[in-house]
N, C-alpha and C positions, 0 to 999 in steps of 0.2 A: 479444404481447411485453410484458413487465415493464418499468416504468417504471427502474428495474434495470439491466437489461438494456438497453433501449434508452442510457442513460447510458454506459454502457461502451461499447457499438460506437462511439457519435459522441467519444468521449475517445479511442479506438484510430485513427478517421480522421485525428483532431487530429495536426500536426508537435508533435515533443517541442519543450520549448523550449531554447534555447540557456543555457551558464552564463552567457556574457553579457547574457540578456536577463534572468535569475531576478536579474544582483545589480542592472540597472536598476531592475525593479521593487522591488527590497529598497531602492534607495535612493528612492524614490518614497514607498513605503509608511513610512521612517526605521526599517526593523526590518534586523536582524545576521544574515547566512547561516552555519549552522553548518557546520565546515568535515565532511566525510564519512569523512573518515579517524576525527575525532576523535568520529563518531557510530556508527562500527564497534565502536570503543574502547571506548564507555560501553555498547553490546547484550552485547559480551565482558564486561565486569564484571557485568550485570543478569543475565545467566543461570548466570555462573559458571562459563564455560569462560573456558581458560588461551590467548589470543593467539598465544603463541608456541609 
């Protein structure tokens, strides 16, 4: 097994985290969560399909 690989199975055991927990961290760390709507928004303009 690939150090790869191993990687991913123990990240796939791992609980997701909660949004609660990613914006404590984000305030720990003093860095800004980008909101996900608003990062669907920017992959539609970068590839040049139309949202709507």
């Amino acid at each position: 097994m690939s150090a790869r690989e191993w990687g991913r199975r123990k990240a796939a055991e791992s609980p997701r985290w909660s949004a609660d927990k990613w914006h404590r961290v984000a305030a720990i760390l003093g860095a800004e969560l980008a909101d996900e709507s608003a990062l669907a928004e920017s992959a539609d303009e970068e590839s040049g399909r139309d949202a709507a």
